[in-house]
TIMI-979450 format. One line per 5 residues: number of its first residue (from 1); their letters; for each residue x, y, z of N, C-alpha, C. Coordinates in nm, 3 decimals. Layout:
BEGIN
NUM	A	X Y Z X Y Z X Y Z | ...
This chain:
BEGIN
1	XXXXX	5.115 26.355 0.799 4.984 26.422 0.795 4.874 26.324 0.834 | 4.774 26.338 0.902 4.677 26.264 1.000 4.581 26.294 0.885 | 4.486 26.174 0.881 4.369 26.113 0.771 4.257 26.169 0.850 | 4.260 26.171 0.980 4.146 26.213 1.065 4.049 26.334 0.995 | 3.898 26.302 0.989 3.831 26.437 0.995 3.791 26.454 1.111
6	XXXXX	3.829 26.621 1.157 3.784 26.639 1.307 3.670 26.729 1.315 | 3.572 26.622 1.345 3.455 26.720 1.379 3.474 26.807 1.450 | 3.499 26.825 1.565 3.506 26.943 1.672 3.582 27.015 1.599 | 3.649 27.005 1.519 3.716 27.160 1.468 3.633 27.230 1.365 | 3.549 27.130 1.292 3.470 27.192 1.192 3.349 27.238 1.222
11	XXXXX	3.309 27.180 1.343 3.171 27.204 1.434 3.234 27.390 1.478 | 3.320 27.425 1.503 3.361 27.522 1.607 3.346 27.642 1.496 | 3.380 27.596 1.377 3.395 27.701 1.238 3.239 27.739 1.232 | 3.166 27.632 1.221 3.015 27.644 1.205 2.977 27.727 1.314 | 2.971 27.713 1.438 2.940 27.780 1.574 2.974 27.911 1.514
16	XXXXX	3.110 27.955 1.511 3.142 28.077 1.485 3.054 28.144 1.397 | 2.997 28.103 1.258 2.915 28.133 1.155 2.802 28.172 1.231 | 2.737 28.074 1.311 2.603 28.123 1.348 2.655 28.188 1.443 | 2.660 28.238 1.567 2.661 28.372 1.664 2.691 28.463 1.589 | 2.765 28.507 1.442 2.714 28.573 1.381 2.602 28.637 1.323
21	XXXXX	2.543 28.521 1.319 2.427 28.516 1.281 2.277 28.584 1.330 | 2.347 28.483 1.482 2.289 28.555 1.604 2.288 28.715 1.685 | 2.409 28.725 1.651 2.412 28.872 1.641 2.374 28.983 1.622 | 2.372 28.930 1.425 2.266 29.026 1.348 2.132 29.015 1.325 | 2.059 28.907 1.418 1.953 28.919 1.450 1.903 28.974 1.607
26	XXXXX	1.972 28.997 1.705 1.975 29.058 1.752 1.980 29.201 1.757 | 2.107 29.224 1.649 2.090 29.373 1.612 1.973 29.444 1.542 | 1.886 29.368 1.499 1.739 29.424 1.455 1.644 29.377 1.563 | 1.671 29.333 1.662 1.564 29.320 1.826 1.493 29.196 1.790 | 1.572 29.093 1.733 1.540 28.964 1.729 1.627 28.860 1.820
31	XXXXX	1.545 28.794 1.913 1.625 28.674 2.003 1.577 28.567 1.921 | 1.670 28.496 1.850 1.648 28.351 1.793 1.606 28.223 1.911 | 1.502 28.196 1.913 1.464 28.081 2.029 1.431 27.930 2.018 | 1.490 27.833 2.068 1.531 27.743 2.006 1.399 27.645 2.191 | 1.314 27.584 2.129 1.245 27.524 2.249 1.283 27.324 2.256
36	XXXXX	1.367 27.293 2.352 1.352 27.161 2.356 1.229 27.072 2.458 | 1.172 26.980 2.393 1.066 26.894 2.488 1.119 26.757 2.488 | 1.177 26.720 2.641 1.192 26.574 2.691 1.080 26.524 2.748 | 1.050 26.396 2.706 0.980 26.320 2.801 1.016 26.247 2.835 | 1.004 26.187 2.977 1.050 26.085 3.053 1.168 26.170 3.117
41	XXXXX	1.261 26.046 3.155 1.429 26.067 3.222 1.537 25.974 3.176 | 1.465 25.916 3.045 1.566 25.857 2.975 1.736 25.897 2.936 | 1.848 25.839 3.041 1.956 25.924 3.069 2.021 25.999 2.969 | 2.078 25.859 2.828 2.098 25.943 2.690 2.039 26.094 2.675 | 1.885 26.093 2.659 1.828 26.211 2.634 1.860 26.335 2.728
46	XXXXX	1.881 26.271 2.869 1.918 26.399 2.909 2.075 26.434 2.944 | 2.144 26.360 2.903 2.264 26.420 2.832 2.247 26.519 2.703 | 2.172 26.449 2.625 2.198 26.507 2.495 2.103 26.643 2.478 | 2.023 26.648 2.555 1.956 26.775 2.522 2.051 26.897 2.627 | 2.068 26.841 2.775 2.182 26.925 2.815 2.345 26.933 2.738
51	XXXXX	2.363 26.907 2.677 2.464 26.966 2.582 2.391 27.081 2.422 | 2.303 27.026 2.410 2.212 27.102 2.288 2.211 27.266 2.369 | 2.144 27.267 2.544 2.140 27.366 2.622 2.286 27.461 2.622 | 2.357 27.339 2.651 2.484 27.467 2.683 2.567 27.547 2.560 | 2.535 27.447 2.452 2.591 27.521 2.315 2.492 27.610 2.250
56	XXXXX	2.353 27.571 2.308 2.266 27.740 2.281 2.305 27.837 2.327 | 2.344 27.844 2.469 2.376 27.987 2.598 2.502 27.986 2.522 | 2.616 27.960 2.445 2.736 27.984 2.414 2.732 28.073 2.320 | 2.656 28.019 2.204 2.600 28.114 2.100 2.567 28.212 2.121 | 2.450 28.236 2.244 2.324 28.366 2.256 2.265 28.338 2.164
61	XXXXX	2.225 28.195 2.207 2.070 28.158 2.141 1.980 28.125 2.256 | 1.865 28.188 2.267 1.774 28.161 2.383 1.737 28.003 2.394 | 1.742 27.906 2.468 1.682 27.809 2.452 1.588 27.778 2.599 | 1.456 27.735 2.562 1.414 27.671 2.686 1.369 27.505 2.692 | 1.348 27.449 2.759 1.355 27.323 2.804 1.233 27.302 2.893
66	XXXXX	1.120 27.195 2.811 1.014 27.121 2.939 1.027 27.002 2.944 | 1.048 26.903 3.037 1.073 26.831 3.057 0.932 26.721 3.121 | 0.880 26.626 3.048 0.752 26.583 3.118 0.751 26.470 3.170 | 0.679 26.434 3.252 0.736 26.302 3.328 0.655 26.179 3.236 | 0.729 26.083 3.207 0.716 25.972 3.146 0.579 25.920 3.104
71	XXXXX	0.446 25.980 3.202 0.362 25.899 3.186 0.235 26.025 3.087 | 0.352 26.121 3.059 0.259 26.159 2.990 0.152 26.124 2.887 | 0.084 26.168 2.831 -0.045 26.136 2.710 0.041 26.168 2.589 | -0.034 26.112 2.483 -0.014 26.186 2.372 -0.062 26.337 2.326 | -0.176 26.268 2.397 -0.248 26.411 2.360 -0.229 26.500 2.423
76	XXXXX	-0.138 26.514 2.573 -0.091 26.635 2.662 0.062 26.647 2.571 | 0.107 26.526 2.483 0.203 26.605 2.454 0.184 26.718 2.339 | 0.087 26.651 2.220 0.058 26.763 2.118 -0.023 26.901 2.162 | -0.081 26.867 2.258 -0.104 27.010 2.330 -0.007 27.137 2.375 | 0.098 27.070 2.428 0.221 27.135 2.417 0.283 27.180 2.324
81	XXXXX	0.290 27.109 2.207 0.369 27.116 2.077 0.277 27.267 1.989 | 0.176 27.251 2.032 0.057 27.338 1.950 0.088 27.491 2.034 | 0.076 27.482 2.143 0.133 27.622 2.226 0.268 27.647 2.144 | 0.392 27.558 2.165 0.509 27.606 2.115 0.497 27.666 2.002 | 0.409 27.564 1.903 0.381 27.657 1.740 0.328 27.780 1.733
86	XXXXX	0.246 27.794 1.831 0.171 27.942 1.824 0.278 28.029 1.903 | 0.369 28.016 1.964 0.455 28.083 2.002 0.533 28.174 1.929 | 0.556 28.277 1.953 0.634 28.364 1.823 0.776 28.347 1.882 | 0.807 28.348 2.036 0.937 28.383 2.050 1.001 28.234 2.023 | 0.948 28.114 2.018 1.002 28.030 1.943 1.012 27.959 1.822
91	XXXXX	1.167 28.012 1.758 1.155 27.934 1.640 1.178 27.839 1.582 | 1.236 27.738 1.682 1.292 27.626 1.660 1.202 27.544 1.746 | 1.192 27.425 1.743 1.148 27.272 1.833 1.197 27.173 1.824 | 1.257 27.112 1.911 1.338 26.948 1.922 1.244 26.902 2.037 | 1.172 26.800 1.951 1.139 26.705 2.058 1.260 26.612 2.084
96	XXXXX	1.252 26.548 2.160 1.408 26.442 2.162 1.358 26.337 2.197 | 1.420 26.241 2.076 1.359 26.110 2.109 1.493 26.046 2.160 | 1.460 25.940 2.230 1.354 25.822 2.213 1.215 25.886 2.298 | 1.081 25.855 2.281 0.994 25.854 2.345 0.907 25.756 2.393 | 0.816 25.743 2.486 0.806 25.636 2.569 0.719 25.595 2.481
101	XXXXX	0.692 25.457 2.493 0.670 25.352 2.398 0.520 25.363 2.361 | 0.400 25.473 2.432 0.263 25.441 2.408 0.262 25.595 2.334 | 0.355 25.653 2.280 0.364 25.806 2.221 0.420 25.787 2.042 | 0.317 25.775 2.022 0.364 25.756 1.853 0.428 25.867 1.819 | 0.589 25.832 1.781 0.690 25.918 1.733 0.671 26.008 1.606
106	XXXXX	0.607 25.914 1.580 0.582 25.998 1.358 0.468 26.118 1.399 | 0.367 26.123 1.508 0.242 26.193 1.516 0.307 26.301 1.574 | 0.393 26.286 1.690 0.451 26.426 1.723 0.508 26.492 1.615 | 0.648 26.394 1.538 0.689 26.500 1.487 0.635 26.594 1.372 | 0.575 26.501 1.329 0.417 26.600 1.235 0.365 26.667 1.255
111	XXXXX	0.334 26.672 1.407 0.257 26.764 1.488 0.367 26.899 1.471 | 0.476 26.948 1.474 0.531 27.022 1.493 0.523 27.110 1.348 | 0.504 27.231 1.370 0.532 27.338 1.245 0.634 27.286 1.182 | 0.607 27.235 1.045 0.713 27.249 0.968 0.832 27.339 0.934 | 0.754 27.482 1.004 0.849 27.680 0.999 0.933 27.618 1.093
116	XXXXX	0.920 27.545 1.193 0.981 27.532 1.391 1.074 27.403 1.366 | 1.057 27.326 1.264 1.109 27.185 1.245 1.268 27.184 1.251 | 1.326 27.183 1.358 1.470 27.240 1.287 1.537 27.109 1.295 | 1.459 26.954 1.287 1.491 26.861 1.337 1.516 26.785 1.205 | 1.464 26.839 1.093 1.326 26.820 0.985 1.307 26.665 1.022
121	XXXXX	1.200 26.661 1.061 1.165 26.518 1.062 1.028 26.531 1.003 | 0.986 26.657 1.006 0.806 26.669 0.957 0.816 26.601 0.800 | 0.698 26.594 0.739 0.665 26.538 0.640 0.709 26.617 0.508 | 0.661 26.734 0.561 0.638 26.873 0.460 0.821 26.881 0.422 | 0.896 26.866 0.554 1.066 26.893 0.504 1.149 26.734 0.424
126	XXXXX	1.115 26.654 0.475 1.107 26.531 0.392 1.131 26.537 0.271 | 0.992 26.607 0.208 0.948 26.613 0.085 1.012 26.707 0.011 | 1.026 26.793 0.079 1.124 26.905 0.024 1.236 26.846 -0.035 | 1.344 26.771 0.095 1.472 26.759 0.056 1.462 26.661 -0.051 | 1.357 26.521 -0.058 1.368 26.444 -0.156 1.381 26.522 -0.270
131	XXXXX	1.267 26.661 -0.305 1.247 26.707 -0.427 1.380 26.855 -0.479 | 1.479 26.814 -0.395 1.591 26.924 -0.377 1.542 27.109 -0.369 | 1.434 27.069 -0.281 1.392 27.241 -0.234 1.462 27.255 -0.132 | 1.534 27.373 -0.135 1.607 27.379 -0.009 1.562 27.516 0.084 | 1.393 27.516 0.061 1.396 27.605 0.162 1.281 27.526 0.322
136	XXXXX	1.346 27.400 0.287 1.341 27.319 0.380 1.437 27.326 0.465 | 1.410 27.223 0.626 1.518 27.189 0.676 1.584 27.067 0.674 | 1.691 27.000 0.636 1.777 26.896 0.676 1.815 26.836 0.802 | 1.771 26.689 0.822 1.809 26.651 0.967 1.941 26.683 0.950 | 1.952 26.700 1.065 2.121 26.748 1.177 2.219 26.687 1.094
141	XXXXX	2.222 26.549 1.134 2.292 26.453 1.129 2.338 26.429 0.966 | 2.285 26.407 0.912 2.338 26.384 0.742 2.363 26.507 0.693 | 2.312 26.620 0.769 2.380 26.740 0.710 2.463 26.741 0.764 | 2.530 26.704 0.874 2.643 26.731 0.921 2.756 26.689 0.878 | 2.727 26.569 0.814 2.858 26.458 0.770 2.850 26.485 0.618
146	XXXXX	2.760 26.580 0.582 2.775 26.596 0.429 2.876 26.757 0.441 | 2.860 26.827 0.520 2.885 26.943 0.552 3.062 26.932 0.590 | 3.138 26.808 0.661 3.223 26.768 0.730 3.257 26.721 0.542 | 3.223 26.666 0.448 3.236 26.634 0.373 3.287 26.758 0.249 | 3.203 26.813 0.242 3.241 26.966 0.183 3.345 27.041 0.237
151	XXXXX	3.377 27.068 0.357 3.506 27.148 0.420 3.621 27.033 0.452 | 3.589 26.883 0.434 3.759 26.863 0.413 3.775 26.861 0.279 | 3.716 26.879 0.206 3.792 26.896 0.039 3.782 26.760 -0.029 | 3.633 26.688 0.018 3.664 26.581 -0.030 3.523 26.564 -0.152 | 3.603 26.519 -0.296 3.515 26.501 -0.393 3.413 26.415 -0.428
156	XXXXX	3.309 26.495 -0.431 3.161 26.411 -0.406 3.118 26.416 -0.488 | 3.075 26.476 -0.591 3.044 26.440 -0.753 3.120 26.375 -0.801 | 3.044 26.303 -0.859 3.071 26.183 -0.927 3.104 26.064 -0.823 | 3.081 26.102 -0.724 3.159 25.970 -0.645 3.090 25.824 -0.634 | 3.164 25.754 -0.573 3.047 25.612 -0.571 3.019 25.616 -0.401
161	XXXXX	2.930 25.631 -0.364 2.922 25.653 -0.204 2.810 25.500 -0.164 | 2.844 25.461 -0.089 2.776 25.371 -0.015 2.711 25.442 0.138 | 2.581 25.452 0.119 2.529 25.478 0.293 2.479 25.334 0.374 | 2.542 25.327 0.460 2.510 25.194 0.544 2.380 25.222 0.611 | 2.257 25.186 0.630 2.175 25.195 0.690 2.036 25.244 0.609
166	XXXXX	1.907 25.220 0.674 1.789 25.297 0.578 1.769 25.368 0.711 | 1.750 25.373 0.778 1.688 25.441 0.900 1.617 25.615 0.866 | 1.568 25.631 0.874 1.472 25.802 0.862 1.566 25.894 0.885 | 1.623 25.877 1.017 1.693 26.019 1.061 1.858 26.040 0.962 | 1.941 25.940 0.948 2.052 25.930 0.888 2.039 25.860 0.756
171	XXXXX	1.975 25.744 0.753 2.038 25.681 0.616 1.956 25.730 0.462 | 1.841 25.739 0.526 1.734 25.814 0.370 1.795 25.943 0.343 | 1.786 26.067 0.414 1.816 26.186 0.401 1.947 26.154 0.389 | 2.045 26.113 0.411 2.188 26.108 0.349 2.199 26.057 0.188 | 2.119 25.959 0.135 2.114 25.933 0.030 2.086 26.038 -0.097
176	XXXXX	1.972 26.097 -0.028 1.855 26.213 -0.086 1.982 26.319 -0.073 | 2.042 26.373 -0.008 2.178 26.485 -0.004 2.238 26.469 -0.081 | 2.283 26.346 -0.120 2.427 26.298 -0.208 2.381 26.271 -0.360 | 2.274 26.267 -0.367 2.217 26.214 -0.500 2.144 26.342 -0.599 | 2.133 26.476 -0.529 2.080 26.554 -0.563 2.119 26.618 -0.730
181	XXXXX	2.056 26.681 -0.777 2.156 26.739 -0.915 2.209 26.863 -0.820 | 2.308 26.927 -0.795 2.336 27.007 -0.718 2.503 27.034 -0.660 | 2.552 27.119 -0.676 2.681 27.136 -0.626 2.698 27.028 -0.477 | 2.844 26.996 -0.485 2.853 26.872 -0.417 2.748 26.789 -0.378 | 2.700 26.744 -0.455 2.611 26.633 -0.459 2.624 26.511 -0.610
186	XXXXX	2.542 26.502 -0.694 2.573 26.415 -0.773 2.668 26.288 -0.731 | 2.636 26.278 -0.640 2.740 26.147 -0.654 2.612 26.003 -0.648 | 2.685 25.932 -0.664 2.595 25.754 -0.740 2.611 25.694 -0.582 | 2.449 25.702 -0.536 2.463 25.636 -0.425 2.389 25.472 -0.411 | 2.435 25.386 -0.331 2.439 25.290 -0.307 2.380 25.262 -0.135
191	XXXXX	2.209 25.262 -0.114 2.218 25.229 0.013 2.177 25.079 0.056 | 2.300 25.018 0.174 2.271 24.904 0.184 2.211 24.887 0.304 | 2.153 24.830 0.356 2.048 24.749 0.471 2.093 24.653 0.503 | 2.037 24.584 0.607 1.998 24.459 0.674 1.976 24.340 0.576 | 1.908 24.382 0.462 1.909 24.233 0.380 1.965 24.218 0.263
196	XXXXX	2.037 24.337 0.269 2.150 24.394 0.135 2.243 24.238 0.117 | 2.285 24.179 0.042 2.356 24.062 -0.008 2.511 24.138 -0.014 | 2.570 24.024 0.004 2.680 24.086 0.017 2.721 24.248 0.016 | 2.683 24.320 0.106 2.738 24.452 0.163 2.901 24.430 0.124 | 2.984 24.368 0.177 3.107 24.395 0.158 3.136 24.433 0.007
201	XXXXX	3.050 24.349 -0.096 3.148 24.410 -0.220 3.108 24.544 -0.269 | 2.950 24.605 -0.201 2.924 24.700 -0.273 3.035 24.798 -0.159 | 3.077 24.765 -0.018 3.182 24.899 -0.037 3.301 24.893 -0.056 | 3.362 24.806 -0.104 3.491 24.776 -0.164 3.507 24.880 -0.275 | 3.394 24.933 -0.379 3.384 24.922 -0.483 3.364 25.134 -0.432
206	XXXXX	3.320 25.149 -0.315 3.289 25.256 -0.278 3.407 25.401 -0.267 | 3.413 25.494 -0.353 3.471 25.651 -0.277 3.509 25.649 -0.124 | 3.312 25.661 -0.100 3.305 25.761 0.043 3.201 25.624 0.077 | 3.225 25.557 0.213 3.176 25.476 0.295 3.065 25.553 0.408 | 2.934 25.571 0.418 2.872 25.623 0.540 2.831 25.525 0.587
211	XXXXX	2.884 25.512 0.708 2.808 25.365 0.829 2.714 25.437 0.909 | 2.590 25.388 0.888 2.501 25.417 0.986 2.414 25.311 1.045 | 2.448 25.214 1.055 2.382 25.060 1.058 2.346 25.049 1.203 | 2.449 25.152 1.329 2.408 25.101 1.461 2.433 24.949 1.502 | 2.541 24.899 1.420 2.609 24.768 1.480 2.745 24.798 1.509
216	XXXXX	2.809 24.775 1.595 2.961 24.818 1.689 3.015 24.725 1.545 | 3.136 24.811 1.515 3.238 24.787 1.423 3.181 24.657 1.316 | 3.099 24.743 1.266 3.029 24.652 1.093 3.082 24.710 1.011 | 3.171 24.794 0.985 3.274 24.815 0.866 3.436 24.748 0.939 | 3.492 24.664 0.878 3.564 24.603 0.865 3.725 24.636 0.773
221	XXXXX	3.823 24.613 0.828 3.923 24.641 0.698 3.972 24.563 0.604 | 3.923 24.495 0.560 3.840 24.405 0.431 3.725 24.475 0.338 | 3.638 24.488 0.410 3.546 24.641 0.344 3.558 24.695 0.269 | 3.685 24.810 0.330 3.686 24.904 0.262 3.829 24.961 0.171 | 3.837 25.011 0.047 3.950 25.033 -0.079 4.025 25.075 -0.025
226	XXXXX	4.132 25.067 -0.022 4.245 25.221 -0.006 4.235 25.322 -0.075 | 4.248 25.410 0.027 4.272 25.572 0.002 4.094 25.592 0.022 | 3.983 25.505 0.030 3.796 25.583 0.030 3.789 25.628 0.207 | 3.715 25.699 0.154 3.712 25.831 0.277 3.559 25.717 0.397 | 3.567 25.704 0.507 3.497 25.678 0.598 3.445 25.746 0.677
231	XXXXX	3.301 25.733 0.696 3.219 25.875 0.769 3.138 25.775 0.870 | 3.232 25.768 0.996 3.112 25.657 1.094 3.030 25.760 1.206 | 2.923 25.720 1.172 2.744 25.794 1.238 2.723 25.709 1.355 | 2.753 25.549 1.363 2.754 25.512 1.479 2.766 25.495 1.625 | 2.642 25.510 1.708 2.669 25.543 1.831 2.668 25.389 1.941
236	XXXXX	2.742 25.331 1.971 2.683 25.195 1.985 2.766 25.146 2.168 | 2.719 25.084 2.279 2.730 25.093 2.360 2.762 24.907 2.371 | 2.939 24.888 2.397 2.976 24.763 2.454 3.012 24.729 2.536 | 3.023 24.615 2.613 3.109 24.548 2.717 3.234 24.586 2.722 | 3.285 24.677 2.826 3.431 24.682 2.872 3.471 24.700 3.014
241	XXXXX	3.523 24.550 3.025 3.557 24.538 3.160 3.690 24.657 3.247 | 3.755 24.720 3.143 3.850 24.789 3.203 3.761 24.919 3.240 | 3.664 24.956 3.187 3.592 25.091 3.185 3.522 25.103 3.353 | 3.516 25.204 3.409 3.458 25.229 3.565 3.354 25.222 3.513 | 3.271 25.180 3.405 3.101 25.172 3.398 3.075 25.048 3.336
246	XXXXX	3.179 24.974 3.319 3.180 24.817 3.230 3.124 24.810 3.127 | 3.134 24.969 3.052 3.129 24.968 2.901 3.166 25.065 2.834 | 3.220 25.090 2.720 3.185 25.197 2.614 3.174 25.244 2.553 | 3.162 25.345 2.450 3.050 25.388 2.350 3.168 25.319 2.183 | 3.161 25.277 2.124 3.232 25.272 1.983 3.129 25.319 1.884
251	XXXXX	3.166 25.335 1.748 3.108 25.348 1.607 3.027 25.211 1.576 | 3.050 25.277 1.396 3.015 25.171 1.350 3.153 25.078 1.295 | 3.194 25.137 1.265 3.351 25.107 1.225 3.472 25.056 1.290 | 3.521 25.001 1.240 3.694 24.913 1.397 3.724 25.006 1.321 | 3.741 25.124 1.374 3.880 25.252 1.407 4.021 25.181 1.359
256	XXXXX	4.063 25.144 1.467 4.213 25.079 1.442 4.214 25.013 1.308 | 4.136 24.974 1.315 4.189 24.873 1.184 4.171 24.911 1.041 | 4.085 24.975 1.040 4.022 25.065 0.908 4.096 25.221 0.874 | 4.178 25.289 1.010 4.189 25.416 0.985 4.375 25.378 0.879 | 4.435 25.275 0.922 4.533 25.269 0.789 4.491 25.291 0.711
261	XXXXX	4.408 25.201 0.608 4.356 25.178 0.485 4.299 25.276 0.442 | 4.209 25.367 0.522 4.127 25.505 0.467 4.213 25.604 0.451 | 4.173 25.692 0.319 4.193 25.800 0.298 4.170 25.911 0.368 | 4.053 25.928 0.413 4.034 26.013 0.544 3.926 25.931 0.595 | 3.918 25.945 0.756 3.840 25.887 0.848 3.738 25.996 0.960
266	XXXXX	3.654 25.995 0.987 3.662 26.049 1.100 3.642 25.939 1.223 | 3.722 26.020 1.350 3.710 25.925 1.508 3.577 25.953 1.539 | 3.538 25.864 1.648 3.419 25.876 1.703 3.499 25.806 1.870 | 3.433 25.897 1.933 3.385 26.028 1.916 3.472 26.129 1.852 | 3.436 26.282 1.851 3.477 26.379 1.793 3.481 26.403 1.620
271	XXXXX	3.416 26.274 1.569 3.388 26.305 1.393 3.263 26.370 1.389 | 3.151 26.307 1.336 2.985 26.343 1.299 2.932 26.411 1.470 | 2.956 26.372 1.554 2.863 26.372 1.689 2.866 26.523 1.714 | 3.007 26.609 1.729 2.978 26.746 1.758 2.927 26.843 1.622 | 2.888 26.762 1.512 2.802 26.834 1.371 2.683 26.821 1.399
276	XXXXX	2.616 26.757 1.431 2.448 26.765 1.488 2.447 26.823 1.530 | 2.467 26.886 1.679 2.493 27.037 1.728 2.469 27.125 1.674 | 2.630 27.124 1.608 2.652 27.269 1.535 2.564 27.280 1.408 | 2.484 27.197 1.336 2.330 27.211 1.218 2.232 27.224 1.272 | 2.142 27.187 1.388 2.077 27.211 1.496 2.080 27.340 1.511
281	XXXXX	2.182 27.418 1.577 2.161 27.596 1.564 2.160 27.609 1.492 | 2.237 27.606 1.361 2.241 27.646 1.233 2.115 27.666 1.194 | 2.050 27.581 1.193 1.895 27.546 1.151 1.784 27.610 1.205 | 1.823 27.645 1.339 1.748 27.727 1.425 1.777 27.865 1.386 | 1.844 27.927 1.364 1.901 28.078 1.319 1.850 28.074 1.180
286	XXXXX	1.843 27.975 1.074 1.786 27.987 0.985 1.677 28.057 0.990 | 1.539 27.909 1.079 1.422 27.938 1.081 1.365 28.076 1.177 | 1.493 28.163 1.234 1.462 28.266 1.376 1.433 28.378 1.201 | 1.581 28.370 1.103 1.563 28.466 0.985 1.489 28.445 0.899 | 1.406 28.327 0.848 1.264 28.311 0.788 1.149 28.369 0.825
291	XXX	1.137 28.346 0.989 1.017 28.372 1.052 1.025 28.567 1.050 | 1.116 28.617 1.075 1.114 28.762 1.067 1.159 28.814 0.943 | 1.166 28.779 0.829 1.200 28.870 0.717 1.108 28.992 0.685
């Protein structure tokens, strides 16, 4: 029996849930509309928002896409953002970062309706999830690996969980998920950083390991206990001379070496990466059935 958690299979269960979803909002003459804004031609981004595109049209979720050229303003971008909000047929907004370096990231995403936030990065959903209101939204990403966490059957109350990283989008809101008083939640979290002192013993000592640090294979098999479950978030881009592009993408985690020792693992790719996605619509079909009740 394989330790693997497979995102793409649990992402596909979720998909299925929402075009349901989608459905029966359709069947009352509702199109759920999901608006993405790129700026620049930063390549990542436009990979990643063209895959966000094609798993909207799969669903029959409307999505549209503006794309602005790099040298935009700030202020032409919140001008935009302010149309989208006043927009009824959209209920969702992903700006997609990274954004170009003279566009303060925190002002957009503030700028965006907290109702439209399906990113939650706004302030207003923040605050929510810290204060366990859940008629907020959850970034993608830590809902996803908490969600991947709940459908393999793995016990999270009471657990001792270590999240690797502080970062906004993954490592705070993963903490704030796991720590909640709340069905699968309660568990005793532990987040370590950059100036955390010995990291290794606090995840030795760990359940459930989340790497989100964004350093190529910083969980180690030394690290981590036998039989604790590993959840790597890491997207990280190396030197490989055998590769036709002379590099490519690993975790945070050495795979090989760590997936003996773990209880369950997920691969990367195919663990956390196709769950952002599939919470992203999710989130969007939420906010399409908020906005019309």
């Amino acid at each position: 029996m394989t330790n693997l958690i497979d995102g793409r299979a649990v992402a596909e269960q979720i998909h299925a849930e929402t075009a349901q979803r989608i459905a029966a909002l359709k069947g009352r003459g509702v199109q759920a509309g999901l608006a993405f804004v790129r700026v620049g031609e930063d390549p990542a981004s436009r990979v990643y928002v063209g895959m966000k595109e094609k798993t909207s049209d799969r669903l029959g979720l409307k999505s549209t896409t503006t794309v602005l050229p790099t040298a935009t303003t700030q202020a032409e971008l919140l001008t935009l953002i302010a149309r989208l909000n006043n927009d009824a047929a959209v209920h969702g907004i992903l700006v997609q970062a990274p954004l170009p370096a003279h566009i303060d990231q925190a002002v957009i995403f503030a700028a965006v309706s907290p109702a439209k936030d399906v990113d939650g990065f706004h302030p207003v959903n923040v605050g929510k999830l810290m204060l366990g209101d859940t008629t907020g939204f959850i970034p993608c990403t830590p809902a996803g690996v908490h969600e991947l966490l709940i459908r393999s059957g793995v016990k999270i109350t009471g657990a001792e969980v270590v999240v690797l990283g502080r970062g906004n989008i993954v490592g705070k809101p993963m903490t704030a998920i796991l720590c909640q008083k709340a069905r699968y939640a309660d568990a005793t979290v532990t987040l370590c950083h950059s100036r955390t002192r010995d990291v290794g013993a606090h995840c030795r000592r760990a359940d459930i390991i989340i790497a989100a640090m964004g350093v190529a294979h910083f969980v180690t098999a030394d690290m981590v206990r036998p039989g604790a479950v590993v959840m790597d978030v890491g997207v990280n881009r190396i030197a490989d001379p055998t590769s036709k592009s002379g590099s490519r993408l690993v975790g945070d985690v050495d795979f090989a070496a760590v997936q003996p020792i773990a209880g369950r693992i997920t691969p990367n790719p195919g663990g956390v990466g196709p769950m952002t996605i599939a919470m992203l619509m999710r989130n969007t079909v939420q906010a399409a059935e908020l906005a019309t009740r």
